[in-house]
DOZA-15767 format. One record per atom (N, C-alpha, C): y, x negated, z; residue in three letters. Coordinates in pm, whole numbers, padded with zeros to 5 digits, always signed. Atoms other than C-alpha are relative to their C-alpha. Example, Ala and Ser with C-alpha at 12.3 -4.5 7.8 and 13.67 -1.06 7.14 Angstrom:
% DOZA-15767
-00119-00089+00000ALA/-00450-01230+00780ALA/+00120-00090+00000ALA/-00119+00082-00006SER/-00106-01367+00714SER/+00109+00077+00073SER/
***
This chain:
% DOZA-15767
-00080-00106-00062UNK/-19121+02990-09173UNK/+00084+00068-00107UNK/-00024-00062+00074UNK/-18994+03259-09354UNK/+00191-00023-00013UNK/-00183+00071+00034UNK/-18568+03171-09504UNK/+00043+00150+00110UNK/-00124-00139-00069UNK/-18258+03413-09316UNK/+00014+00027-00097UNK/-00071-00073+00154UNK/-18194+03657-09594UNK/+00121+00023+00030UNK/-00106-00082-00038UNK/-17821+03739-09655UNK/+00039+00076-00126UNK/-00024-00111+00045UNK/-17731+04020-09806UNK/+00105+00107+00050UNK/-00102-00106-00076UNK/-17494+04304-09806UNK/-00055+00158-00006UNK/+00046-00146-00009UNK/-17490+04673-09851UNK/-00089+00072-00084UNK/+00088-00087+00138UNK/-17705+04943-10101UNK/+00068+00016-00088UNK/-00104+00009+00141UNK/-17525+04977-10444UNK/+00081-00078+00019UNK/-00052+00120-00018UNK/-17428+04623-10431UNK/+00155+00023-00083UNK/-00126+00008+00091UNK/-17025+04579-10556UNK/-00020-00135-00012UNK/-00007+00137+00054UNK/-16929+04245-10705UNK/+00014-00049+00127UNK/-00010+00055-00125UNK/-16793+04146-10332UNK/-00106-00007+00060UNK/+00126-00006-00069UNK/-17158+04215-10155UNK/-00043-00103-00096UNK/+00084+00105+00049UNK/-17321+04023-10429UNK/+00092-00132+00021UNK/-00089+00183+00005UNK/-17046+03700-10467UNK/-00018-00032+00183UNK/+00011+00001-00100UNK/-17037+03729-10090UNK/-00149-00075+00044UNK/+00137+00076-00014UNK/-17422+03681-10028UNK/-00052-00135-00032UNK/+00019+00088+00054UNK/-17429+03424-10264UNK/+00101-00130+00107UNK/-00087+00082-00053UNK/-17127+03254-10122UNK/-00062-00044+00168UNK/+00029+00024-00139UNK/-17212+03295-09766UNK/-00151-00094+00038UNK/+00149+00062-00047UNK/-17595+03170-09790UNK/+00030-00144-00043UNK/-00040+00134+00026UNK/-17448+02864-09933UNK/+00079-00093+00068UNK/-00095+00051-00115UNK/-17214+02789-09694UNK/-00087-00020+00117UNK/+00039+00034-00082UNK/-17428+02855-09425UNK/-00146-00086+00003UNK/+00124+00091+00041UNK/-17709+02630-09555UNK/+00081-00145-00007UNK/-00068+00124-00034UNK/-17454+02329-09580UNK/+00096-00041+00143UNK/-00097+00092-00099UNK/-17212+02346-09282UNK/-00082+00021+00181UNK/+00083+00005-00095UNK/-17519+02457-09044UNK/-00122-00010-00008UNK/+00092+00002-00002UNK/-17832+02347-09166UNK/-00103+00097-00030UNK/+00061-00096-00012UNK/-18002+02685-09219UNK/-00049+00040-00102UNK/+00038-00046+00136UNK/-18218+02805-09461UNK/-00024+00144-00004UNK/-00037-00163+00039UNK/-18093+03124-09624UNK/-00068+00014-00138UNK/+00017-00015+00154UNK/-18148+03280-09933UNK/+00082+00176-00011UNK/-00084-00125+00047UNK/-17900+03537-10090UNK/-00072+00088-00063UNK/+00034-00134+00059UNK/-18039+03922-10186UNK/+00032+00066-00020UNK/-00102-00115+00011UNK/-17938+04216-10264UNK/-00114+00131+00002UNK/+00056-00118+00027UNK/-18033+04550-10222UNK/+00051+00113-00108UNK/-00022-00072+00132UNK/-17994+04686-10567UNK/+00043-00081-00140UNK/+00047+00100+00130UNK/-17963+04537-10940UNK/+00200+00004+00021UNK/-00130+00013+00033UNK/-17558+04402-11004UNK/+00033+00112-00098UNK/-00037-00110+00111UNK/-17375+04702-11188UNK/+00103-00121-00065UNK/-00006+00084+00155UNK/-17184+04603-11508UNK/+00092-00113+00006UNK/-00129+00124-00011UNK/-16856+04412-11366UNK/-00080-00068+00077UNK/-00016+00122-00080UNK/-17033+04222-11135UNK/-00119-00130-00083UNK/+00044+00038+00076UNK/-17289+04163-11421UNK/+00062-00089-00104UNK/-00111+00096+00075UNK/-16973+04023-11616UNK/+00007-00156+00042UNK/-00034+00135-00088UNK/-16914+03756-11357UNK/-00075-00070+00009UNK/+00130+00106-00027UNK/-17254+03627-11296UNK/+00003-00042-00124UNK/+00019+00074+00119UNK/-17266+03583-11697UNK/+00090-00101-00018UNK/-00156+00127-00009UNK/-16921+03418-11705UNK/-00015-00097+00067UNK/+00024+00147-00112UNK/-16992+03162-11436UNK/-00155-00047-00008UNK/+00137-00003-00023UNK/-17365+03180-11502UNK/-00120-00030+00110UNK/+00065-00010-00117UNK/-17498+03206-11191UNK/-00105+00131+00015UNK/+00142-00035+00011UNK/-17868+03386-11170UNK/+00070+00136+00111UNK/-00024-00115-00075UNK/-17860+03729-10991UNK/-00062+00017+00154UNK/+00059-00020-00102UNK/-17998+03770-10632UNK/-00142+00036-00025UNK/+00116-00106-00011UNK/-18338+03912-10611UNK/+00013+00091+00092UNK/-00079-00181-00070UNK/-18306+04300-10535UNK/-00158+00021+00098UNK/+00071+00013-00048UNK/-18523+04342-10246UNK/+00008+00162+00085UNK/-00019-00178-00058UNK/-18591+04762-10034UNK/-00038-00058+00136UNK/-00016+00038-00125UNK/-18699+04555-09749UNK/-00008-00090+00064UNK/+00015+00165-00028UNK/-18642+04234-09545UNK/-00137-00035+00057UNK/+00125+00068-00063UNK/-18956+04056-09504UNK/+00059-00156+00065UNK/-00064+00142-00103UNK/-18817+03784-09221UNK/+00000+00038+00095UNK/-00045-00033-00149UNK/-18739+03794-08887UNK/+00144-00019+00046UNK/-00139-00003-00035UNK/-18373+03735-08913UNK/+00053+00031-00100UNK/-00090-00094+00136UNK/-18089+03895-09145UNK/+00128-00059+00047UNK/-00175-00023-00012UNK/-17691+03819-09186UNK/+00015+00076-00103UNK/-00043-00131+00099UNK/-17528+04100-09325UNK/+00123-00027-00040UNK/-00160+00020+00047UNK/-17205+04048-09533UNK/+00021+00136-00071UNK/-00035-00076+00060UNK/-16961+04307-09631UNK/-00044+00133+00072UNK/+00030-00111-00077UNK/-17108+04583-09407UNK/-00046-00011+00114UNK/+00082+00019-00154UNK/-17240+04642-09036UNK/-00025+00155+00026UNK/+00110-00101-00020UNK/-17360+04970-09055UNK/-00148+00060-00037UNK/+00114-00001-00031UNK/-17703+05075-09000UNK/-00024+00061-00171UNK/-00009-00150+00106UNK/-17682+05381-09287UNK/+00018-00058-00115UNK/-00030+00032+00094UNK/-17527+05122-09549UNK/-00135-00112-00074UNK/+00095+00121-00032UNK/-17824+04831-09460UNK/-00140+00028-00107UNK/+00131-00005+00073UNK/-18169+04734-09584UNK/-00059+00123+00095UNK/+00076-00134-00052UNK/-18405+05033-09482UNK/-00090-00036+00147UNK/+00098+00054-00066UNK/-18624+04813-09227UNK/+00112-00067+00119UNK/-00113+00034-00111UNK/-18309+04704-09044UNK/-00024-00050+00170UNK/+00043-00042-00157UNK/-18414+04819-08664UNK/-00110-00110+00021UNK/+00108+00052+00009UNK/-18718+04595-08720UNK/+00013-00173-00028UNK/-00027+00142+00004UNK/-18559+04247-08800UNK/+00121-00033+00113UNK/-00074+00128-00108UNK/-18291+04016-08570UNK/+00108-00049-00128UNK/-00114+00009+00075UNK/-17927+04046-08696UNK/+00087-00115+00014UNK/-00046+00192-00105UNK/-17819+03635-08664UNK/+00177+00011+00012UNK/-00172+00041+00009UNK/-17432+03711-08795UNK/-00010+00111-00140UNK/-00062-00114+00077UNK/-17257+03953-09021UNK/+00154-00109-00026UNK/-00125-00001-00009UNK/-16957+03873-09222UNK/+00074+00099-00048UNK/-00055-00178+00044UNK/-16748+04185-09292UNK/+00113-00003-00016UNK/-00185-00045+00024UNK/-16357+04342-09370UNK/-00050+00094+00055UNK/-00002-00128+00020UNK/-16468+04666-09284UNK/+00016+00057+00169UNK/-00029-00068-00134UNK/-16461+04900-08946UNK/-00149-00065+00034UNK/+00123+00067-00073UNK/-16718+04782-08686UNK/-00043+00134+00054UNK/+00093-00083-00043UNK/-17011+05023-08618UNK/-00102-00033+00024UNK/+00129+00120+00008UNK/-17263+04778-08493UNK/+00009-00012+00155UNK/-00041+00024-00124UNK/-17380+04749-08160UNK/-00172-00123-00007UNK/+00069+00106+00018UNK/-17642+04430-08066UNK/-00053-00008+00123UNK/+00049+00048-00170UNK/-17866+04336-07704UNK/+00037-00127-00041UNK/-00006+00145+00022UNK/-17824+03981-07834UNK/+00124-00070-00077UNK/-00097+00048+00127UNK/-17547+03764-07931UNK/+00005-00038-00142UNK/+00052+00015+00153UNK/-17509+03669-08288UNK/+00199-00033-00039UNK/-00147+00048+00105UNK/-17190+03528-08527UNK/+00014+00130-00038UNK/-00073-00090+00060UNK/-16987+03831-08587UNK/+00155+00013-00048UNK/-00157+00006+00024UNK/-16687+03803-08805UNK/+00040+00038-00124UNK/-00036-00105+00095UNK/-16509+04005-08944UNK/+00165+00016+00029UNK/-00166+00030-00004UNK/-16110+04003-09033UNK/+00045+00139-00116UNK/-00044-00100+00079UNK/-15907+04277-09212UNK/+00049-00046-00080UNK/-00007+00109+00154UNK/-15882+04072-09550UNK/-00022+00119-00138UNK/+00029-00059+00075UNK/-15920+04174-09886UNK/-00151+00030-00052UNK/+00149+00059+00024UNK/-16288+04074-09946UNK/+00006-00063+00095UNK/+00085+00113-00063UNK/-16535+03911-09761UNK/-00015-00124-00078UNK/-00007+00147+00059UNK/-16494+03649-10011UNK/+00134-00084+00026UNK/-00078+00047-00107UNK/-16174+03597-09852UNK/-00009-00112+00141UNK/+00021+00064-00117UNK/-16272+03522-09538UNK/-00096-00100-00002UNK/+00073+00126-00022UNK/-16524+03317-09636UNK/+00033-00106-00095UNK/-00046+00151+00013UNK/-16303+03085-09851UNK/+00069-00077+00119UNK/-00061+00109-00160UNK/-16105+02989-09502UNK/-00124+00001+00079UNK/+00119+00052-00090UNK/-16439+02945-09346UNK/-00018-00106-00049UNK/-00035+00119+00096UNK/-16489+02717-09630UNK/+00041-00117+00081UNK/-00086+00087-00028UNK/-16179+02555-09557UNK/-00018-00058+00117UNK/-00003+00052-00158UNK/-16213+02501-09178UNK/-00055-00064+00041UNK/+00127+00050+00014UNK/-16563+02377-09228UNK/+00046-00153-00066UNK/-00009+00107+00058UNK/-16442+02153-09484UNK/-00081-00014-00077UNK/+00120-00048+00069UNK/-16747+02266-09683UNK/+00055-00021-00164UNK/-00036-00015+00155UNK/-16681+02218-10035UNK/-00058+00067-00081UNK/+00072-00150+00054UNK/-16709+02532-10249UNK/-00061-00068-00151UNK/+00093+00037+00157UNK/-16935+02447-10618UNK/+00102+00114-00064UNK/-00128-00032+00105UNK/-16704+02562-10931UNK/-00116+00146-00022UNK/+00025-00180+00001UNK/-16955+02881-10973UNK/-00007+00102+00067UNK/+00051-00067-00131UNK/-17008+02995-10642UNK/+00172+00059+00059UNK/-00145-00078+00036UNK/-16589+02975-10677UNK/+00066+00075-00105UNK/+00002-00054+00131UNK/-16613+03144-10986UNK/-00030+00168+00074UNK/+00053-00155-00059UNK/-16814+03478-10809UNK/+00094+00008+00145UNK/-00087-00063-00068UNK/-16546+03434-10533UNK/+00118+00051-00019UNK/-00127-00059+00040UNK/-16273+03503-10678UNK/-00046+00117-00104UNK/+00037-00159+00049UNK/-16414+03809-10868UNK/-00004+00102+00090UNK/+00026-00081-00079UNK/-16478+03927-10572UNK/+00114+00069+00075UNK/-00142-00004-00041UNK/-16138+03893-10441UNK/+00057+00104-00119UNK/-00049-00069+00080UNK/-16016+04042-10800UNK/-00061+00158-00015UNK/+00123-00172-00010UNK/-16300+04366-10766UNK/+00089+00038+00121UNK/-00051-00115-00093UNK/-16163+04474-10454UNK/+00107-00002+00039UNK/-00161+00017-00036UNK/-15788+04406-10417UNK/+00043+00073-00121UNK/-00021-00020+00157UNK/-15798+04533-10835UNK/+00129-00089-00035UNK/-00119+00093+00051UNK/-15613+04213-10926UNK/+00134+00012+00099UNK/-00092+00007-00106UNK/-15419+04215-10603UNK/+00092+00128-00014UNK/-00097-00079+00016UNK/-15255+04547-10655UNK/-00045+00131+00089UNK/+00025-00122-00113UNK/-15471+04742-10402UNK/+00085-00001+00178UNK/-00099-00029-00144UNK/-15307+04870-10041UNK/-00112-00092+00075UNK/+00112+00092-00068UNK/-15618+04659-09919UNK/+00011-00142+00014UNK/-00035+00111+00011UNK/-15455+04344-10043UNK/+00120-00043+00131UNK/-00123+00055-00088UNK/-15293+04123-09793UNK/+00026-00180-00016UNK/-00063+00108+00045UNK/-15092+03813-09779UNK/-00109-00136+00009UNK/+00131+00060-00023UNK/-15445+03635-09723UNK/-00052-00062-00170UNK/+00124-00020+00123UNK/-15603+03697-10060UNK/+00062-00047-00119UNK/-00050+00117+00101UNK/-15354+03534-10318UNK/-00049-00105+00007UNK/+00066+00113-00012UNK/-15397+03217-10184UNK/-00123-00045+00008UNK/+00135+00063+00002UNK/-15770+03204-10165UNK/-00014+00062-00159UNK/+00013-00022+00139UNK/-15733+03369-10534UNK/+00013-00088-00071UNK/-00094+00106+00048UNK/-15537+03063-10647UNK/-00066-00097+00006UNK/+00046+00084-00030UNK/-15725+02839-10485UNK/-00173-00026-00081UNK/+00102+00019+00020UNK/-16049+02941-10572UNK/-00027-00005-00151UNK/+00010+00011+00192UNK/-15965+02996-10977UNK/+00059-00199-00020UNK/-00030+00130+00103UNK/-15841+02581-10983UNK/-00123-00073+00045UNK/+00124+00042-00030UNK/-16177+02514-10799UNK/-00146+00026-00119UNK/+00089-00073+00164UNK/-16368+02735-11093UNK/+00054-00063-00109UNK/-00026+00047+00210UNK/-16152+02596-11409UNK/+00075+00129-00041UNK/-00053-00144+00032UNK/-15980+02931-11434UNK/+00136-00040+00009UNK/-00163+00019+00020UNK/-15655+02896-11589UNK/+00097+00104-00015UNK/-00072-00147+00004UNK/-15552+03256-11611UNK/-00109+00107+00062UNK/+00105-00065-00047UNK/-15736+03446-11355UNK/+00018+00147-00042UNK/-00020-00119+00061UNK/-15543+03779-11445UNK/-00042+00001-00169UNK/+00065-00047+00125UNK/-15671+03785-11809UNK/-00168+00054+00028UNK/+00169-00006-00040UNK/-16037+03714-11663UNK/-00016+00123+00048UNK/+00037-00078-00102UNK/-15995+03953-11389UNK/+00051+00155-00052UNK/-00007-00154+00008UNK/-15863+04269-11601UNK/-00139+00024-00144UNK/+00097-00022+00112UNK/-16135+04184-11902UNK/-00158+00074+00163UNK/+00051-00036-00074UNK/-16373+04169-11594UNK/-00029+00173+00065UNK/+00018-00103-00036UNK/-16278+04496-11451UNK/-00029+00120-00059UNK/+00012-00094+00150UNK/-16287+04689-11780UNK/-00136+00002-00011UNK/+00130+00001+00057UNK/-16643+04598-11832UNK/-00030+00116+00135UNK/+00033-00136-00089UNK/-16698+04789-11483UNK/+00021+00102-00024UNK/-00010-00132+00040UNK/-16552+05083-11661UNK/-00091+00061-00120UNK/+00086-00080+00120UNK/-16778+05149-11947UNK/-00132+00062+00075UNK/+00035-00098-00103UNK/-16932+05425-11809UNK/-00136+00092-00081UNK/+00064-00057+00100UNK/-17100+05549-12151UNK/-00151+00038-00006UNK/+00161-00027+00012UNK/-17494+05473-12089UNK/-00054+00045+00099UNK/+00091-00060-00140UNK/-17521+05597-11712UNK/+00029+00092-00012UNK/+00006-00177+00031UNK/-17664+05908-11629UNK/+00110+00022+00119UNK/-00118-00081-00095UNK/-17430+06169-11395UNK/-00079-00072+00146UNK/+00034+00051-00155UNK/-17665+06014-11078UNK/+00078-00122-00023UNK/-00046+00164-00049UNK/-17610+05639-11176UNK/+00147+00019+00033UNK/-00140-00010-00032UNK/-17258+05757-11163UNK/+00070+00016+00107UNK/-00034-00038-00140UNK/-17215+05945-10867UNK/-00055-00085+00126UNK/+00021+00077-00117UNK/-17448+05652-10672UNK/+00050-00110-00012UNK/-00003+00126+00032UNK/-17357+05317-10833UNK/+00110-00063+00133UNK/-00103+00146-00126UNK/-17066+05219-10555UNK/+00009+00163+00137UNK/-00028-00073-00086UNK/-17155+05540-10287UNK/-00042-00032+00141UNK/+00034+00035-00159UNK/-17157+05499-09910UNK/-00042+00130+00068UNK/+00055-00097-00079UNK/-17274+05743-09641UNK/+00080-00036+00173UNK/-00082+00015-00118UNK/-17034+05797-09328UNK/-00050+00120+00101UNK/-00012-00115-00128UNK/-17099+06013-09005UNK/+00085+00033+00051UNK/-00177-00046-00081UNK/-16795+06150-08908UNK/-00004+00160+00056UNK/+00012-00119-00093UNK/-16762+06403-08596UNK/-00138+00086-00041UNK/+00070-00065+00018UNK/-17119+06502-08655UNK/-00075+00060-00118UNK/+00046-00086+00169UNK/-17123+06581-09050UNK/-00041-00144-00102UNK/+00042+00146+00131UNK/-17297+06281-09319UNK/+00090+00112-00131UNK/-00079-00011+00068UNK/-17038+06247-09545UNK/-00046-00114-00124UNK/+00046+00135+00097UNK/-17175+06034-09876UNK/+00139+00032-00138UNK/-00122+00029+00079UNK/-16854+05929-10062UNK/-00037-00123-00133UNK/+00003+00043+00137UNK/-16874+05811-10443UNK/+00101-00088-00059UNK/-00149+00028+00099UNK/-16621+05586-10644UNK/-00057-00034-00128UNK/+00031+00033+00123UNK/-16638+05535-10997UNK/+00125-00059-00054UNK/-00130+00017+00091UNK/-16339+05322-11203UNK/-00019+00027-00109UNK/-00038-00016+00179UNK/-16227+05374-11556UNK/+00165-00008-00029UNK/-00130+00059+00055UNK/-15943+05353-11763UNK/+00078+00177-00067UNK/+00011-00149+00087UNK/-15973+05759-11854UNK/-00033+00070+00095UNK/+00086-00105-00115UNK/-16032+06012-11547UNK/-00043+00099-00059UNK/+00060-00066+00102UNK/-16079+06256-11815UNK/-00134+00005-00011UNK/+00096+00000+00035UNK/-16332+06120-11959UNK/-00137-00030+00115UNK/+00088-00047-00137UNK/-16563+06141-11661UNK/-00004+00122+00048UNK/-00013-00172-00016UNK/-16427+06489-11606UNK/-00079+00116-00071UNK/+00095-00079+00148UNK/-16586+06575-11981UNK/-00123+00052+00059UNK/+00126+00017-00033UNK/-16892+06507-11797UNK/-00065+00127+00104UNK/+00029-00057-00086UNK/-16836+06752-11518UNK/-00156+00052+00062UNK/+00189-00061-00105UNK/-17160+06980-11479UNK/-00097-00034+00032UNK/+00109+00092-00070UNK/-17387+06713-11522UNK/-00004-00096+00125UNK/-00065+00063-00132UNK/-17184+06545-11235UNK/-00064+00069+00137UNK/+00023-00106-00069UNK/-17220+06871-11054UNK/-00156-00001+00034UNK/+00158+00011+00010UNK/-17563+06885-11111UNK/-00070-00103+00097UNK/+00068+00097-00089UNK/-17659+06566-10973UNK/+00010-00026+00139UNK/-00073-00040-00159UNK/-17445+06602-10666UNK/-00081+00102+00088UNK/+00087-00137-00131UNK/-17572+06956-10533UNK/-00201-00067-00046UNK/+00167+00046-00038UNK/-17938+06806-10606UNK/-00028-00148+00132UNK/+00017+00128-00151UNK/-17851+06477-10369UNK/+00032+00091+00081UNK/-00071-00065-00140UNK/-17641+06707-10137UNK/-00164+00057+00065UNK/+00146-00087-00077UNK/-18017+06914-10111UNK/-00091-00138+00049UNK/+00127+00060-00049UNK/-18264+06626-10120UNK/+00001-00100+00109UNK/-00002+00098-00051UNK/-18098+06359-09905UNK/+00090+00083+00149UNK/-00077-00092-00085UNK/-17939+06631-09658UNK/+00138-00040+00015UNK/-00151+00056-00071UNK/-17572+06492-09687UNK/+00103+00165+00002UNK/-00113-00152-00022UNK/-17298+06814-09569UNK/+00060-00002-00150UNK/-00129+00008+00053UNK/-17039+06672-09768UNK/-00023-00132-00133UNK/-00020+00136+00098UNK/-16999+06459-10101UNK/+00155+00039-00087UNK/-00131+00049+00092UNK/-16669+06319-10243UNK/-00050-00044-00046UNK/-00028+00069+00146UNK/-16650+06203-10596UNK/+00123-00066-00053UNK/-00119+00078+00034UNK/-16375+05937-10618UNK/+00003-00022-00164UNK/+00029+00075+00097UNK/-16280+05862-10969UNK/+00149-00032-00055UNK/-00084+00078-00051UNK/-16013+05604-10992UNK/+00059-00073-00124UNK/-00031+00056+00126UNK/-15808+05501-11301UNK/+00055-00149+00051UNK/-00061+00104-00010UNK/-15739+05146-11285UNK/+00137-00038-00041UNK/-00151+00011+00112UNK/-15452+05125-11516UNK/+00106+00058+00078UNK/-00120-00050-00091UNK/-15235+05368-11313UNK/-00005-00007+00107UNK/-00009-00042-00163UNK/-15374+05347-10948UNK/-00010+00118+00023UNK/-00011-00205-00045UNK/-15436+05697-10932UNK/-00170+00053-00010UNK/+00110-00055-00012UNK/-15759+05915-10876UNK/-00030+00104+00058UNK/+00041-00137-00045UNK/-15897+06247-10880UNK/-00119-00037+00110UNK/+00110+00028-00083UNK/-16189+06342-10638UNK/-00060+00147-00043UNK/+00133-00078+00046UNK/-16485+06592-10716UNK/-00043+00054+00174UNK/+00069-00036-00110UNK/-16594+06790-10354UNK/-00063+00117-00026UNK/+00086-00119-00001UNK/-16901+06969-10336UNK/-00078+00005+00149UNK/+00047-00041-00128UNK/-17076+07099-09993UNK/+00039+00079+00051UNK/-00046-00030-00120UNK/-17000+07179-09664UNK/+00172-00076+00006UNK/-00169+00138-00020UNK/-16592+07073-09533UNK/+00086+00017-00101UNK/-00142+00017+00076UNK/-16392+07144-09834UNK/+00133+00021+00078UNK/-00106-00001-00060UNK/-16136+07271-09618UNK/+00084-00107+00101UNK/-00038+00162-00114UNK/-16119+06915-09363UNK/+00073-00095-00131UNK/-00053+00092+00112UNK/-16138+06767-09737UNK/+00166-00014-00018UNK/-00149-00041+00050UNK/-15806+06913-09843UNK/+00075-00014+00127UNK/-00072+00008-00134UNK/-15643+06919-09497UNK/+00050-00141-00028UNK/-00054+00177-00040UNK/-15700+06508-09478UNK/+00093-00014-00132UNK/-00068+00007+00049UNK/-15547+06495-09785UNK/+00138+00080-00042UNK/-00133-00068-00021UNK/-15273+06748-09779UNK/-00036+00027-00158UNK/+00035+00011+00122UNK/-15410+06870-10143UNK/-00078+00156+00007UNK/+00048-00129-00009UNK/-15537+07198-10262UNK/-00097-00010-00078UNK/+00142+00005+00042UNK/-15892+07181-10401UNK/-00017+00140-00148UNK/+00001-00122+00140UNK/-15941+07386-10779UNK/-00134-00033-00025UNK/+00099-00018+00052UNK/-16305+07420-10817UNK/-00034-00142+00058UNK/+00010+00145-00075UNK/-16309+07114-10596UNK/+00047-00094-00035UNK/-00024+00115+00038UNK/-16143+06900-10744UNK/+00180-00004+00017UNK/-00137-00020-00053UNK/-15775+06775-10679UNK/+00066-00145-00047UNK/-00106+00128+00028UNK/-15511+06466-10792UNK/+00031-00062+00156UNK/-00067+00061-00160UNK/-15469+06176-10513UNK/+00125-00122-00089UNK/-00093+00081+00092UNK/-15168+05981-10698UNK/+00012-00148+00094UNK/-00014+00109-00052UNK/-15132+05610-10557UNK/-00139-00011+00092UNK/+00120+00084-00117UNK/-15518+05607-10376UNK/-00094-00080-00133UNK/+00159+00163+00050UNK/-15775+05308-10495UNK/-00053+00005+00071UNK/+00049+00070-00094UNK/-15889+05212-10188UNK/-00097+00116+00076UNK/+00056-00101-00057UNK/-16191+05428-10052UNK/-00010-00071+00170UNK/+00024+00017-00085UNK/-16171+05230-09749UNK/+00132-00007+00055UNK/-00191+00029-00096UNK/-15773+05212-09657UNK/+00032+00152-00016UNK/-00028-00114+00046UNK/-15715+05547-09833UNK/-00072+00149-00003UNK/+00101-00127-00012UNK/-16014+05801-09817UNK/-00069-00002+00109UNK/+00055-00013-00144UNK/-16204+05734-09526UNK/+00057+00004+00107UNK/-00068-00012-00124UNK/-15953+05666-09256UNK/+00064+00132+00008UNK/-00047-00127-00061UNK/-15771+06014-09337UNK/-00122+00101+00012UNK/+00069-00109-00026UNK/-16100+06199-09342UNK/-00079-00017+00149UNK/+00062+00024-00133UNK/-16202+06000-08991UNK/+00095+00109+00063UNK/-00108-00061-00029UNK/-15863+06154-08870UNK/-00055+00156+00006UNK/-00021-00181-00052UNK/-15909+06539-08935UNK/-00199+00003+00006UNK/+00155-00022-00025UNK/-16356+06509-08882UNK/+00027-00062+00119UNK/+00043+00036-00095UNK/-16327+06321-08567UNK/+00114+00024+00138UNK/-00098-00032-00038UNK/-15992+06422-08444UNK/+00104-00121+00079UNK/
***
């Protein structure tokens, strides 16, 4: 019989991959089940950091589930999923994110407003009594450090220290902030991808009031220097905006160092753009001072003025 794949979203972040990993392991010891962690797409460069650092093997990148059952971590929408989706049996999802998932059949769905899904699944862990392996707590707490950015995102809550803490004396990690800003830096070298890998490497695709909205983030340590890049940016954008029909594309790009990030809009909507943000658009582009978070900070105000 063919394993439960788990897996998370398309342009895997460090959290989807540590997640998968984490979760198929867990649920292979505290319920018997045979999983196997995937991914739909190759690890980009920070989460490539982590797997080397802890040396833990990469998922195999798979376009469609061959099984008859799936858990999805880190996402529950259809749009973010493997492509074959409709066609397999969704057993459990673990997620942070907004719920857009509807099911004929019950199934484990859980999902908490945490920092990571690696969060929630160290107190699953815990509750279980499951005992986490020093690498598998090694890629959770990256995961925790990728999307909280070293606990300093609006996404962070009083949750995600303590499974940070916990899970770096379980790994051997005696200074997780050194790890976790060398870590995030490597996600910024930005130098050998082209203007697509750029604009797709961490992009989602939202429906809001009727319009596909495919939203981009990129970190660095230089918004500039991504700016240099502009036309080829441009370029690659209005050729997805044509071939994949999306209205609307934001271009997050997100200095780590200060918390701050411009955004790039090309399409349909500039005017909703600028509205949600209260921001005046120069050739599309505009300063958001204190946003990181494309999911606390960019999507909820553009649900707001697209869905009313």
């Amino acid at each position: 019989m063919a394993k439960t794949l788990v897996f998370g979203h398309q342009n895997p972040d460090t959290d989807t991959i540590a997640s998968a990993i984490s979760a198929s392991y867990f649920l292979n010891k505290a319920y018997k089940l045979d999983t196997e962690a995937v991914a739909l797409g190759t690890p980009n460069a920070e989460t490539e950091y982590a797997l080397n650092y802890f040396k833990v093997e990469a998922p195999r990148v798979i376009e469609n589930a061959d099984t008859k059952e799936v858990i999805l971590v880190d996402h529950n929408e259809a749009s973010q999923s493997v492509a074959n989706l409709a066609d397999v049996t969704v057993a459990g999802v673990y997620d942070h994110h907004k719920i857009n998932f509807t099911s004929a059949a019950p199934l484990w769905f859980i999902n908490k407003p945490l920092g990571s899904v690696a969060t929630v699944l160290y107190y699953e862990y815990q509750t279980a009594g499951i005992e986490i392996p020093a690498a598998v707590a090694g890629m959770m707490l990256s995961a925790i450090i990728s999307d909280t950015l070293l606990l300093k995102s609006p996404t962070t809550t009083p949750m995600d220290k303590p499974a940070l803490e916990g899970l770096a004396k379980i790994a051997g990690l005696s200074d997780y902030e050194a790890y976790g800003l060398e870590m995030l830096k490597a996600g910024t070298d930005l130098s050998t991808k082209t203007a697509k890998e750029l604009i797709d490497g961490d992009a989602k695709s939202f429906e809001l009031g009727g319009q596909t909205l495919r939203i981009g983030q990129v970190n660095t340590v230089d918004v500039n220097d991504v700016f240099a890049r502009r036309d080829d940016i441009v370029a690659a954008i209005a050729d997805e905006l044509s071939s994949e029909n999306y209205d609307t594309f934001v271009f997050v790009v997100t200095n780590i160092l200060d918390s701050n990030s411009d955004i790039l809009v090309l399409g349909d909507n500039q005017d909703k753009i600028a509205t949600a943000f209260d921001v005046t658009l120069v050739d599309g582009r505009a300063s958001l001072p204190g946003v990181v978070s494309r999911k606390k900070q960019v999507v909820p105000p553009l649900t707001t003025v697209f869905e009313g």
